[in-house]
Backbone as CSV, one residue per row, in Angstrom:
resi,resn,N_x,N_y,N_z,CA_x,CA_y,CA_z,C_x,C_y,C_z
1,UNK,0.857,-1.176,0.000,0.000,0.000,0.000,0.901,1.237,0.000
2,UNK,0.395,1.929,-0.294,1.080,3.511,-0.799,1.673,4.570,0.194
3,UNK,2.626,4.835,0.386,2.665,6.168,2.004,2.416,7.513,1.319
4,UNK,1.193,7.568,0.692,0.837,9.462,0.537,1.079,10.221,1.699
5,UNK,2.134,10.820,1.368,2.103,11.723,2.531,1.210,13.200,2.280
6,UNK,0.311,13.677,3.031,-0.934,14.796,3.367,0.095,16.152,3.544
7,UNK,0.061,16.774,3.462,0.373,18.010,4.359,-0.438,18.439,4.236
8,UNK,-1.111,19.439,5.722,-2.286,19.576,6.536,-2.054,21.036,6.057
9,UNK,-2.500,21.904,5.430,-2.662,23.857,5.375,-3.695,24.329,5.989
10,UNK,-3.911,24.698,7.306,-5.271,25.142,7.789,-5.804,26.133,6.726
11,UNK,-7.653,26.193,6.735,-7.948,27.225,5.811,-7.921,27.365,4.232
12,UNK,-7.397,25.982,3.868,-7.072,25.939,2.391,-7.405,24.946,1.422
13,UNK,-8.408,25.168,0.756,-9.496,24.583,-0.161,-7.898,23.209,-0.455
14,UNK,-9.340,21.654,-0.412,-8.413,20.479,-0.852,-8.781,20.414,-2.333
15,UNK,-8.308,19.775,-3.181,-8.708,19.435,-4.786,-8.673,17.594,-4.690
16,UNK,-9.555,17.171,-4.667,-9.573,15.745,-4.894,-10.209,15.139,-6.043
17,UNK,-9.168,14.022,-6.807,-9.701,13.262,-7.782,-10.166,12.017,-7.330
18,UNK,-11.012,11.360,-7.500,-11.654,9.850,-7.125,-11.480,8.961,-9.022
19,UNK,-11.242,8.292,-9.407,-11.985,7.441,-9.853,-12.272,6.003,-9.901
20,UNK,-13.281,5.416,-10.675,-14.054,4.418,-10.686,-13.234,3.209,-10.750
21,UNK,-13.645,2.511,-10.134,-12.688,0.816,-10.123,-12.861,0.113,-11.982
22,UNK,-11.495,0.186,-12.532,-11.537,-0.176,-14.185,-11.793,0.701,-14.501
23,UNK,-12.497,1.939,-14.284,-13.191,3.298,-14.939,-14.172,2.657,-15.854
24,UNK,-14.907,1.905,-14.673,-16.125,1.246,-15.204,-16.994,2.973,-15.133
25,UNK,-17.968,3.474,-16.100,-18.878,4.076,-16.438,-19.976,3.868,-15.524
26,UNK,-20.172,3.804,-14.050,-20.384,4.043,-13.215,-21.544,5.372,-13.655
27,UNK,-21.605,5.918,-13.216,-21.868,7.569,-13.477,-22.936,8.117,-14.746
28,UNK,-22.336,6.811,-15.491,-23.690,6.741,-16.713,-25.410,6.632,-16.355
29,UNK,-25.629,5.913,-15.156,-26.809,5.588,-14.751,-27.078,6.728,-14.017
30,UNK,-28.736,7.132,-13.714,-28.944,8.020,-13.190,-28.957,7.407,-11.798
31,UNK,-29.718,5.791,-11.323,-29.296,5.908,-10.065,-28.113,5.604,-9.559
32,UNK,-27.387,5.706,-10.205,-25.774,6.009,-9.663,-25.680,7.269,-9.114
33,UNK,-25.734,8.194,-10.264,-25.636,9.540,-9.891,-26.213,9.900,-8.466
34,UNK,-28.166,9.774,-8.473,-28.658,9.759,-7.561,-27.804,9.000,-6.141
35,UNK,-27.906,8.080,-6.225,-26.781,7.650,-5.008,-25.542,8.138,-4.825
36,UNK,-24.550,8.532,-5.362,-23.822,9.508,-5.591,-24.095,10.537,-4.225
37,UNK,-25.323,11.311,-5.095,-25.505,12.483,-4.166,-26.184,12.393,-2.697
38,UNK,-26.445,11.213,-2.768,-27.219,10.870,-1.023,-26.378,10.168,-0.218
39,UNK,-25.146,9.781,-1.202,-23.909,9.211,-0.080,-23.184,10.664,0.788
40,UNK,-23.217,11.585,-0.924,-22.561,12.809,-0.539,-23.013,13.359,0.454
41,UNK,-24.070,13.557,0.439,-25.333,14.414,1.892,-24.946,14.077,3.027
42,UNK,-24.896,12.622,3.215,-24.775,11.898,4.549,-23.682,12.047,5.138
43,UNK,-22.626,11.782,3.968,-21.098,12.172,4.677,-21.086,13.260,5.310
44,UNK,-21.465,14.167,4.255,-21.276,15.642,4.952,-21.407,15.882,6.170
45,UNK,-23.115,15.383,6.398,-23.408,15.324,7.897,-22.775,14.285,8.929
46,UNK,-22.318,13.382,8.684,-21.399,13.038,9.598,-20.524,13.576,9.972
47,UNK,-19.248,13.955,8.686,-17.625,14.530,8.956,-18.279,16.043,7.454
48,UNK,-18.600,17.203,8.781,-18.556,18.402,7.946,-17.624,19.016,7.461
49,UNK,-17.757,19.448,5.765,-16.778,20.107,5.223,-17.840,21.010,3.866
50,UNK,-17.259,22.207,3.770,-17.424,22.747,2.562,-17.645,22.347,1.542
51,UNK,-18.442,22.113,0.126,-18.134,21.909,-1.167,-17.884,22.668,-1.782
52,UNK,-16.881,23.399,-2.313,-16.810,24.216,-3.102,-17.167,24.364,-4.623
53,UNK,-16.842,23.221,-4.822,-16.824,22.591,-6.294,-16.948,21.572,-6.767
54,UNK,-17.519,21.252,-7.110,-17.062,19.604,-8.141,-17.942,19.514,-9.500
55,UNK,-17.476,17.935,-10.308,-17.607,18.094,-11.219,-17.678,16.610,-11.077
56,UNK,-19.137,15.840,-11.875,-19.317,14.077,-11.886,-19.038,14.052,-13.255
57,UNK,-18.195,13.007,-13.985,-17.991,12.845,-15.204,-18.224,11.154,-14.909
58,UNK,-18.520,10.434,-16.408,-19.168,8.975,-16.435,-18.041,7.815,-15.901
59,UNK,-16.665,8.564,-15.391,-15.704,7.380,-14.403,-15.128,7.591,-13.242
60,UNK,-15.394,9.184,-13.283,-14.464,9.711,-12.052,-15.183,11.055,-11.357
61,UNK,-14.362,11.628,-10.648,-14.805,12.772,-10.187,-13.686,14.097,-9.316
62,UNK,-14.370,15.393,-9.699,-13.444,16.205,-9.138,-13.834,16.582,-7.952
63,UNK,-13.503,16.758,-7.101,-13.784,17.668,-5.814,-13.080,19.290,-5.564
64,UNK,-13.599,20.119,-5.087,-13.078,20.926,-4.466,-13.652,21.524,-2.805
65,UNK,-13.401,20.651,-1.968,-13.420,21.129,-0.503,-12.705,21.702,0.667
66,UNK,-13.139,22.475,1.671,-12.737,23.329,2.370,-13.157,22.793,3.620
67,UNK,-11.921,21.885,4.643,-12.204,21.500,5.857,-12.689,22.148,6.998
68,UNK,-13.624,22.418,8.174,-13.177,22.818,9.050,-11.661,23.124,9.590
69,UNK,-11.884,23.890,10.695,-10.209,23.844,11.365,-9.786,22.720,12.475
70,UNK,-11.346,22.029,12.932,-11.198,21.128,13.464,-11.217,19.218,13.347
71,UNK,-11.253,19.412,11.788,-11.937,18.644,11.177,-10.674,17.063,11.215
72,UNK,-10.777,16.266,11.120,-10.478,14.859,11.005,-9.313,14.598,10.098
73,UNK,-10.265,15.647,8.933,-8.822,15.569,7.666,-9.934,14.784,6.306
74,UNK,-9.347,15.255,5.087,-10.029,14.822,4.238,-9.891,12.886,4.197
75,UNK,-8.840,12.452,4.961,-9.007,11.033,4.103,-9.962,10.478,4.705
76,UNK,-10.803,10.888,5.748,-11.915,10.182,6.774,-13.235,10.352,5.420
77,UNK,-12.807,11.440,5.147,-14.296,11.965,4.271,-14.213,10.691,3.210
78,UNK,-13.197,10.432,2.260,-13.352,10.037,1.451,-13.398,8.379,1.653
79,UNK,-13.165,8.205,2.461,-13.237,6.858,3.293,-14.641,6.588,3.744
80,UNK,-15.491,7.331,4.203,-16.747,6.964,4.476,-17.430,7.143,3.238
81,UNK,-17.342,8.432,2.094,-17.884,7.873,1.242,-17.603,6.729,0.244
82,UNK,-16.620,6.652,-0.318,-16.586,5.020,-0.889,-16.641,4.150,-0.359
83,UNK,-17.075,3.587,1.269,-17.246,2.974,2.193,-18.818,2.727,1.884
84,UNK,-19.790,3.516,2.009,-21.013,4.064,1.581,-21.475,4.036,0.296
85,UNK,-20.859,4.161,-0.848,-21.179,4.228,-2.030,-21.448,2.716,-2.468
């Protein structure tokens, strides 16, 4: 497994790419999408963070979020949602 190392910038929008396992076309279906966005909701309300931005394309996806100052850290976020998804 991989050692990404994070460095933590309080205050400073993250940019995250996700994509799809094979870049299977996922994203093509609407209830994908739909689920998609009700995984997104939930996370939020669990581990809160900003959306600034994003963008769903049919394998992957962009993010642009803005942590709290007290917040966990983005890899919790993205961990419960593909956990969830």
């Amino acid at each position: 497994m991989p050692n990404y190392r994070r460095i933590h910038i309080p205050n400073t929008p993250i940019f995250i790419t996700s994509v799809t396992k094979d870049r299977i076309p996922y994203f093509n279906l609407s209830k994908n999408i739909n689920l998609f966005y009700s995984v997104l909701e939930n996370v939020q309300k669990s581990h809160p963070f900003e959306m600034v931005a994003q963008v769903l394309l049919p394998d992957h996806f962009h993010w642009i979020i803005q942590m709290p100052d007290d917040s966990e850290g983005f890899s919790i976020i993205m961990q419960s949602f593909k956990g969830n998804f």
